[in-house]
Structures are given as C-alpha cells and as structure tokens.
C-alpha positions as CSV (number, residue, x, y, z in Angstrom):
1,X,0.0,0.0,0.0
2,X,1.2,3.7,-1.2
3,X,2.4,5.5,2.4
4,X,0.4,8.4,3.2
5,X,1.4,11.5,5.0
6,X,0.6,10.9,8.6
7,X,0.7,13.2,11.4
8,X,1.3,12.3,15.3
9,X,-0.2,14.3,18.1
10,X,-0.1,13.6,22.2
11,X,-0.9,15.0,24.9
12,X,2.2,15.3,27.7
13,X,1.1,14.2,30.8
14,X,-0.2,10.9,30.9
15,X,0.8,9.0,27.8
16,X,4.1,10.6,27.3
17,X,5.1,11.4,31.5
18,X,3.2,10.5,35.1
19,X,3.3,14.1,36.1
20,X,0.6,16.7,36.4
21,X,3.0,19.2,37.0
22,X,0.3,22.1,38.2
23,X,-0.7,19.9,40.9
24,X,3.0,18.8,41.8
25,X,3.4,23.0,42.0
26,X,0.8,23.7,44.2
27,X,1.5,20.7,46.6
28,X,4.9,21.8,46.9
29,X,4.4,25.7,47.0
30,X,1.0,26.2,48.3
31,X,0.1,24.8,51.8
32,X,-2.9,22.0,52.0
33,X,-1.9,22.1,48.0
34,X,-3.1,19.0,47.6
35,X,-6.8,19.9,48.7
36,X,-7.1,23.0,47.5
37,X,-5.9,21.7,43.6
38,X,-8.5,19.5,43.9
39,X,-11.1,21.2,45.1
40,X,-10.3,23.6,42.1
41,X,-10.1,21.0,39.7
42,X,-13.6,19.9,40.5
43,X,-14.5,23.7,40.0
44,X,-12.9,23.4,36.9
45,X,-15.0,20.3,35.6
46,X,-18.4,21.9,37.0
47,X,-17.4,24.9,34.7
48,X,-16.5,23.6,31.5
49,X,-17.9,20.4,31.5
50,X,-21.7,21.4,33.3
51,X,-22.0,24.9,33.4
52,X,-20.5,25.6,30.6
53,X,-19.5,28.9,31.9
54,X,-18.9,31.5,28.7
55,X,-15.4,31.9,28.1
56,X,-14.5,29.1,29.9
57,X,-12.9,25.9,28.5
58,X,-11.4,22.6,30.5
59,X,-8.1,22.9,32.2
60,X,-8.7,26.4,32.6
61,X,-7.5,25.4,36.2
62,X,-4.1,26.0,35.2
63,X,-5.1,30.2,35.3
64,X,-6.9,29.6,38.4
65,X,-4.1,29.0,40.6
66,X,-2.1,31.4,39.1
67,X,-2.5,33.7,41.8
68,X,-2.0,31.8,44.6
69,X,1.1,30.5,43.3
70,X,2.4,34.1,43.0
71,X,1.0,34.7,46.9
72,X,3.2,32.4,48.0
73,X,6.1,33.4,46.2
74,X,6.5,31.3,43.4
75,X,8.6,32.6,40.3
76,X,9.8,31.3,37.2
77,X,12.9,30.1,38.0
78,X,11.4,28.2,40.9
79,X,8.9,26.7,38.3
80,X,11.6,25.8,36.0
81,X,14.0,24.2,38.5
82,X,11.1,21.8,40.2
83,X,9.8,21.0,37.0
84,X,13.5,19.3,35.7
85,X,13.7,17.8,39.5
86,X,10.4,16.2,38.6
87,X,10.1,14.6,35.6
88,X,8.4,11.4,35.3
89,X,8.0,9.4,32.1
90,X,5.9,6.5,31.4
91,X,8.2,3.8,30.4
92,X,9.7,3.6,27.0
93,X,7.7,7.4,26.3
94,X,11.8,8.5,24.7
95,X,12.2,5.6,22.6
96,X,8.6,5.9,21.4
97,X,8.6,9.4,20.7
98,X,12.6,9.1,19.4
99,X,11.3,6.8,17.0
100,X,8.1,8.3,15.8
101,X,9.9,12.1,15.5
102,X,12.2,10.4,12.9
103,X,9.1,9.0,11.0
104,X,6.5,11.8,10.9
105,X,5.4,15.2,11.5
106,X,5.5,14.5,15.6
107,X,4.0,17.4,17.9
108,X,3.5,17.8,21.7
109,X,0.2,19.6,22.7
110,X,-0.3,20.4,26.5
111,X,-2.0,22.1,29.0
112,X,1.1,22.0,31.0
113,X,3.1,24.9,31.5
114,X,5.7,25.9,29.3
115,X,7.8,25.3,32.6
116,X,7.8,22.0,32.4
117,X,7.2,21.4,28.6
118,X,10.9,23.0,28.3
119,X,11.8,20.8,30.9
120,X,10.1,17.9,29.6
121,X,12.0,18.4,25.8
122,X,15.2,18.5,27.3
123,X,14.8,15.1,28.8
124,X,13.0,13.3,25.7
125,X,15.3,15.4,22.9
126,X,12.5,16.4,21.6
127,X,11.9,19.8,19.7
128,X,10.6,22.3,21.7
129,X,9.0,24.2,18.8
130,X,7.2,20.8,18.3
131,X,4.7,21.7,20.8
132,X,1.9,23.7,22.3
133,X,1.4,24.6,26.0
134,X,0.1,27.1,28.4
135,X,2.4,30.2,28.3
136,X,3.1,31.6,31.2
137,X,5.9,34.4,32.6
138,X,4.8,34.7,36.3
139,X,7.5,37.1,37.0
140,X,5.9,39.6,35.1
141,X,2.8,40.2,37.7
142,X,3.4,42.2,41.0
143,X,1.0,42.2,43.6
144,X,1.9,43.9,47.5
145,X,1.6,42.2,50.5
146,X,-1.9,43.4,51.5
147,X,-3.0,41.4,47.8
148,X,-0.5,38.3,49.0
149,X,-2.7,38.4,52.2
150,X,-5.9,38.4,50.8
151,X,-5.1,35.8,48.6
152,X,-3.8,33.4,51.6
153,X,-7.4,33.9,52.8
154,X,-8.9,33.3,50.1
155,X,-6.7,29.9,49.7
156,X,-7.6,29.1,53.4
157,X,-11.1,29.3,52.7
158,X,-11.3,27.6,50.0
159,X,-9.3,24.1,51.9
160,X,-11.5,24.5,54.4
161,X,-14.7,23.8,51.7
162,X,-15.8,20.2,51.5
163,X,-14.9,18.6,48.3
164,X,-17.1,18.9,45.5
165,X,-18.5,15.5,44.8
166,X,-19.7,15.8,40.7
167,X,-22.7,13.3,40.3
168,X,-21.7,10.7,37.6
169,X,-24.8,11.6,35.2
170,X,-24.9,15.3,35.9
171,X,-26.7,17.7,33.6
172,X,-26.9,20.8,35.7
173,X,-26.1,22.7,38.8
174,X,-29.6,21.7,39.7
175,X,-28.3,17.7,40.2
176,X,-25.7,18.7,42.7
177,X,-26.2,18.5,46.4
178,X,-27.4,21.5,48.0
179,X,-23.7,21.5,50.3
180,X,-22.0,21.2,47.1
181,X,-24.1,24.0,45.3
182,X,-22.9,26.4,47.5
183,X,-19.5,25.7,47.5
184,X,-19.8,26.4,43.5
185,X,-21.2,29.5,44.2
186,X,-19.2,30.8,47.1
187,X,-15.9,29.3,44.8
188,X,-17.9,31.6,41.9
189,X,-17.7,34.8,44.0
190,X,-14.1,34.4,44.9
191,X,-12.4,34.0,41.6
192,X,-15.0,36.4,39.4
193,X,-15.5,38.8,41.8
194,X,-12.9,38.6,44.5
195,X,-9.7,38.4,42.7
196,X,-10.9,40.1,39.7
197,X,-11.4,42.8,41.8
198,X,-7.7,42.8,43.1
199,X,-4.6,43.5,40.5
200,X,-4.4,39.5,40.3
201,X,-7.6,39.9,38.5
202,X,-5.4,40.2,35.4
203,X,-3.5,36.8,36.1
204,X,-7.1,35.4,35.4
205,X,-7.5,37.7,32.3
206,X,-4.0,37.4,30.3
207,X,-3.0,33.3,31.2
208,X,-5.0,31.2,28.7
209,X,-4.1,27.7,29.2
210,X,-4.0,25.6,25.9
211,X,-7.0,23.3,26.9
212,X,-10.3,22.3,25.2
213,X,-10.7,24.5,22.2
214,X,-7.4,25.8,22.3
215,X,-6.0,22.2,22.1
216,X,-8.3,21.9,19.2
217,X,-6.5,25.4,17.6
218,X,-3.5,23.8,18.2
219,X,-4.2,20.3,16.3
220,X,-5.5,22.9,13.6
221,X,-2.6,24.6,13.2
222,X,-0.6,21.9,13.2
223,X,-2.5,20.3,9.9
224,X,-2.3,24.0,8.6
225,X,2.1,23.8,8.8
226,X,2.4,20.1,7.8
227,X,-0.1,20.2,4.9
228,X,-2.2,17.3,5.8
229,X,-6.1,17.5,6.9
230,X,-7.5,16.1,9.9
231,X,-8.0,12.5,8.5
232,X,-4.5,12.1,8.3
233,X,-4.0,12.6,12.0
234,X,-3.5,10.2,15.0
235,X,-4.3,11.7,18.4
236,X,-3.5,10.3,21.7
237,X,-5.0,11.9,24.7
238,X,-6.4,11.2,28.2
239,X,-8.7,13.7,29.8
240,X,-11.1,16.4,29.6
241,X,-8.9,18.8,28.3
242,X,-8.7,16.5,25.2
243,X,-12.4,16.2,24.8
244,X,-12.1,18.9,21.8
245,X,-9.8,17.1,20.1
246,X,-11.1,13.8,20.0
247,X,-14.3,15.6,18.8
248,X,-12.6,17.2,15.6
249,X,-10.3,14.5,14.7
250,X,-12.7,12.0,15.3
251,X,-14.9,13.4,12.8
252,X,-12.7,14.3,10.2
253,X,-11.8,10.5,9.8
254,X,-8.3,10.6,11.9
255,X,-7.8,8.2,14.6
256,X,-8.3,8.7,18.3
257,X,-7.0,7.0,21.4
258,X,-7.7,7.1,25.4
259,X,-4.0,6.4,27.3
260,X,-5.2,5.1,30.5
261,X,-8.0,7.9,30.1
262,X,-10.2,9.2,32.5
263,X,-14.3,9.1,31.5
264,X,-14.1,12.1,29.9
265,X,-11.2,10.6,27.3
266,X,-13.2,7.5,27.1
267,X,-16.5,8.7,26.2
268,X,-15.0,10.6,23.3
269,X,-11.8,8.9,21.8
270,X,-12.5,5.7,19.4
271,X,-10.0,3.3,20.7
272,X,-8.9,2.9,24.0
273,X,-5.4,2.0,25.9
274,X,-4.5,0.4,29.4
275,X,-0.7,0.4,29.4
276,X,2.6,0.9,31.7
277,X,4.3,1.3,28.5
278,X,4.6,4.2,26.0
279,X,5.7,2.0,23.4
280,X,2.3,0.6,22.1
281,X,1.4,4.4,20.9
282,X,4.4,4.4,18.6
283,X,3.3,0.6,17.6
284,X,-0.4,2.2,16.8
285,X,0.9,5.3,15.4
286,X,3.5,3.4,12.9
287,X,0.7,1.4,11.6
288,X,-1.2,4.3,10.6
289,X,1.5,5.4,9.3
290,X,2.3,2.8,7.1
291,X,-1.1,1.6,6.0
292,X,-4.3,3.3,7.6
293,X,-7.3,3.8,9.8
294,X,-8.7,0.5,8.9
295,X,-5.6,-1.1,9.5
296,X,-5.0,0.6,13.1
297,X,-8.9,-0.8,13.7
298,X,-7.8,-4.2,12.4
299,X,-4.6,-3.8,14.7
300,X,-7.4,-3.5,17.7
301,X,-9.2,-6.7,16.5
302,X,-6.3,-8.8,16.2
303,X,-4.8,-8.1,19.4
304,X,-3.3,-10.9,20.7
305,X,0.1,-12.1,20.2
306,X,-0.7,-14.5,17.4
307,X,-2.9,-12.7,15.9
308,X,-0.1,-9.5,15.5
309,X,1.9,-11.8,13.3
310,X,0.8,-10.6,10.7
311,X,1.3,-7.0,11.2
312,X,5.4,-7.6,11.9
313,X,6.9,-6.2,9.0
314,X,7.7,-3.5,12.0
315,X,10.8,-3.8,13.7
316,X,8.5,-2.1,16.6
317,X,6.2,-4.3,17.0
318,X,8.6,-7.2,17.5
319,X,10.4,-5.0,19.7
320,X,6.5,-4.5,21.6
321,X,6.2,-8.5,21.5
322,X,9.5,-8.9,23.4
323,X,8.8,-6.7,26.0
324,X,5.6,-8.1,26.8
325,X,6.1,-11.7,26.1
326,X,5.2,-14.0,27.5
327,X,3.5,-11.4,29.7
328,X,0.0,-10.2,28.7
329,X,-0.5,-7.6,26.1
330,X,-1.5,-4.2,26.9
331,X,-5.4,-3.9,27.2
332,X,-6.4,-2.4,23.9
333,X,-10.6,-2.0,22.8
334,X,-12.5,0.0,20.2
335,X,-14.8,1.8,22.1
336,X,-18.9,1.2,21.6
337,X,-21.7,2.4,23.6
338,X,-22.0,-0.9,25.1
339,X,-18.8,-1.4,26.4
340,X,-18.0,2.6,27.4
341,X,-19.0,2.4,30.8
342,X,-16.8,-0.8,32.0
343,X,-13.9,0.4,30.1
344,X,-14.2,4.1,32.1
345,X,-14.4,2.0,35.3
346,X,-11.3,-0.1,34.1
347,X,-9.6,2.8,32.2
348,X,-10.0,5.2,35.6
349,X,-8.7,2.4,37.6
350,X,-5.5,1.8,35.9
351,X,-4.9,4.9,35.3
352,X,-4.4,5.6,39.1
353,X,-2.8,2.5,39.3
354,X,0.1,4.0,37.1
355,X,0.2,7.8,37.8
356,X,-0.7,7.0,41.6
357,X,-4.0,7.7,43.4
358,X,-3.6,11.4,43.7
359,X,-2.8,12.5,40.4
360,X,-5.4,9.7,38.8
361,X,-7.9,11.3,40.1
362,X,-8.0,14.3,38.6
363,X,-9.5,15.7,35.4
C-alpha cells in the first residue's frame, strides 16, 4: 500500500510522562496544595464540562491557581527548577517518541506549563518548537503584601470547603447537592468577583491555558504547517482537556486514542489504551503510518500475540512482543456504547494505578 502523509499528536502528561506538574506545584508551593488543587479542579469540571460557563474551557485550572502561586512566592525560576527535578516518564515514552519524530510530523500539545514542557524536551530530545502549551511568565505580575494576604485567605477558605462531589450523570447545577451548590457558588464569587477585583484579577485575564478548544486550535494549526487535513491525523489523549480534540479529529476520519483515560477521554476517543508502557502508541501510530485507519482498527481486533503476526513487517512491534512476552498484552478495545462504561471503570482504575491515586484522580 502507497504510504500516506501521517501526522502524530499527544498530549504530555499521561501517555508521554506521570506528572501533572500544576498539581505537583501547588503541593509543593501552596500549603494543604493537595486539597485545595483539587477542590479547584472539580470547580474546573463543573465549569467547563456542566455549566459551561462562557469563556470558559477545561483545564482552565491551570489560570486559576495562578495567583495563589504568586502569593506564596513562586517565580519562574522556581517553576523551571522543580519542574526538571520532577520529571516522570511513562516507560519507553523516549524511545517511542525518538522513533516516531524520525518517521513523521510528531508534535506535543499540553495544558502543561511551558515550565515544564521545556523541561520535559530536554529530557525526551524532543523539539521544543514541536509543541503547544500554556504560556506563562509569572515574573511579570506584582502584587503587595496586602493582595499576598488576601489571597492566603482566600486559599484558606477555599481548603476548608468540603470537596465537590460531581454526580456521575450530571446535567446541571440543579443535580448537585445543596452543600455542594454552595461551594460552586461561594468558589464563583471568589475568583470572578474577589480576585478580579484585586490586580491578580489580570492573572485570570491574560493566562490562557491551551485546553479544550485551544488544544483543538492547536491540532488545527498543526495540519495547517504540515499540509495534511484532519484525516490524516492520530491523536492520543487522556482527559477532559482532550475532549475537543477527540471531537474534531474523530470526525474528520483521523484516529483517536484514550491512554489510560479518564471518563471524559473515554466517552469521546474511538479506541482505548490500558498500558505501563509508551511504546504501544508508537506501535499504533507506525501502523497508521504505514497503511491506515482500517488497518490501526484491524490492529485492535487482532490483538493478541498471534494474531499480531501478521502485522510484523515493523521492527517495533517485534520490539512490543519482546517486551511483553510472555506477559500479557496491553489492554487495547474499540470503544462502543456498550462497552464505554466498564472500560471508564477499568480505564479510571488503571490509570491511578500507574500515575498514583492522587494525580489519577483528577480531570
């Protein structure tokens, strides 16, 4: 078969590295980080995913906590040196991104901070003009001590909240428990009218992570510089900050794959991934490559190890079959409306299991 133009697209953290680097921040920086990221990552869900707040989009978090992070004295240097202290990659995420670079048009697009995605590039060797992330120069924001304060309460506050619990099938504020509703609203008044109403207010106007629609942009202008269209794109995400993409690529005929996703990535991507191991995207990814979207589906169908024989003309895939032989193969499904909801269940679960509880959880 005639090789087509291909394209490769990812998401950082979770099928390339372990990290969520925000969180990681905040832990470190902010005190009871750990609570209050995840109290405002709930927020986060409730506004871009139920609300649907205008202007909004998911992973908008990563503007959220701007200000605290500059409250408690967090700069850019500091981001940059805990981010390369940090780094953890899913196993075999170099050699599978080493190999596909050398292949294809290969691009990184993240919510992640630049921060870390310079960080990240310099571990993997990997272009840094090869991807998309949040910009971010927190230096360049000044606020006095009486803002620094404020903003300490307003942290203090919002850990001493109970946790947002989001119902599974909600539609509305409405299907929320009463506790729960007002923590929305009271987390509402803090961030557009508290802090908007302090000089941080412009934190939340000029950071604009790339998540949701703007990770769509970005998949956009990637086809735009590489001259493909959207069917000749493989995208691998695993969270709500993906959703947009798997919507566009999805239907434009491309190919779209959960990494240990979350139900958000499930309920939108076509094919989904359980692994410890990076290298099964670049396996996927080469066989689009080489053939196409019907072959990557056929790939899914014939997943077992003597049924891949005879997809081995790739040195990768052999390379895959050591590796895992004569241990099981990664979980790999195409996802239908029958079997979504066990393979969220399954797909949430592993994912904790290899990112760790506390970062699995998240959005």
């Amino acid at each position: 078969m005639k090789e087509t133009k291909r394209v490769f697209v990812t998401d950082c953290e979770g099928p390339i590295s372990k990290n969520d680097n925000a969180f990681e921040l905040t832990c470190y920086f902010i005190p009871q980080g750990e609570k209050f990221f995840t109290q405002i990552s709930r927020y986060d869900d409730v506004l871009a995913d139920i609300v649907k707040r205008d202007g909004y989009k998911a992973g908008d978090t990563l503007k959220l906590i701007v200000p605290f992070l500059k409250a408690y004295g967090v700069t850019d240097r500091k981001m940059m040196e805990f981010s390369a202290q940090t780094i953890l990659l899913i196993p075999s995420a170099k050699e599978a991104l080493q190999f596909l670079k050398e292949e294809m048009p290969s691009f990184i697009v993240s919510t992640s901070y630049e921060h870390y995605i310079r960080a990240l590039c310099r571990v993997l060797d990997f272009p840094y003009e090869n991807t998309y992330h949040t910009t971010l120069s927190i230096d360049i924001f000044d606020i006095n001590e009486k803002e620094q304060q404020k903003l300490k309460e307003f942290r203090q506050e919002v850990c001493a909240m109970p946790l947002i619990e989001v119902p599974a099938e909600a539609k509305s504020l409405q299907d929320f428990s009463e506790r729960d509703q007002k923590t929305i609203e009271r987390l509402d008044e803090i961030f557009w009218e508290g802090i908007m109403q302090l000089k941080s207010g412009a934190m939340l106007e000029d950071v604009n992570p790339v998540g949701g629609v703007e990770k769509a942009k970005a998949v956009k202008n990637i086809v735009d510089k590489t001259g493909c269209d959207l069917s000749s794109v493989i995208y691998i995400g695993d969270s709500i900050t993906d959703v947009e993409c798997f919507r566009l690529v999805k239907k434009k005929g491309g190919v779209t794959i959960s990494f240990n996703g979350n139900a958000y990535a499930v309920r939108e991507a076509e094919i989904a991934i359980l692994s410890t191991n990076a290298l099964v995207i670049a396996v996927f990814a080469d066989v689009f490559r080489r053939f196409d979207r019907e072959s990557v589906v056929n790939l899914v169908k014939s997943w077992e190890h003597k049924g891949l024989m005879h997809f081995n003309v790739s040195p990768l895939l052999q390379e895959m079959l050591r590796n895992f032989f004569p241990k099981a193969l990664p979980k790999v499904s195409i996802i239908t409306k029958h079997n979504m909801q066990k393979l969220a269940d399954e797909s949430r679960a592993f994912r904790k299991r290899v990112r760790g509880k506390k970062v699995g959880r998240l959005g």
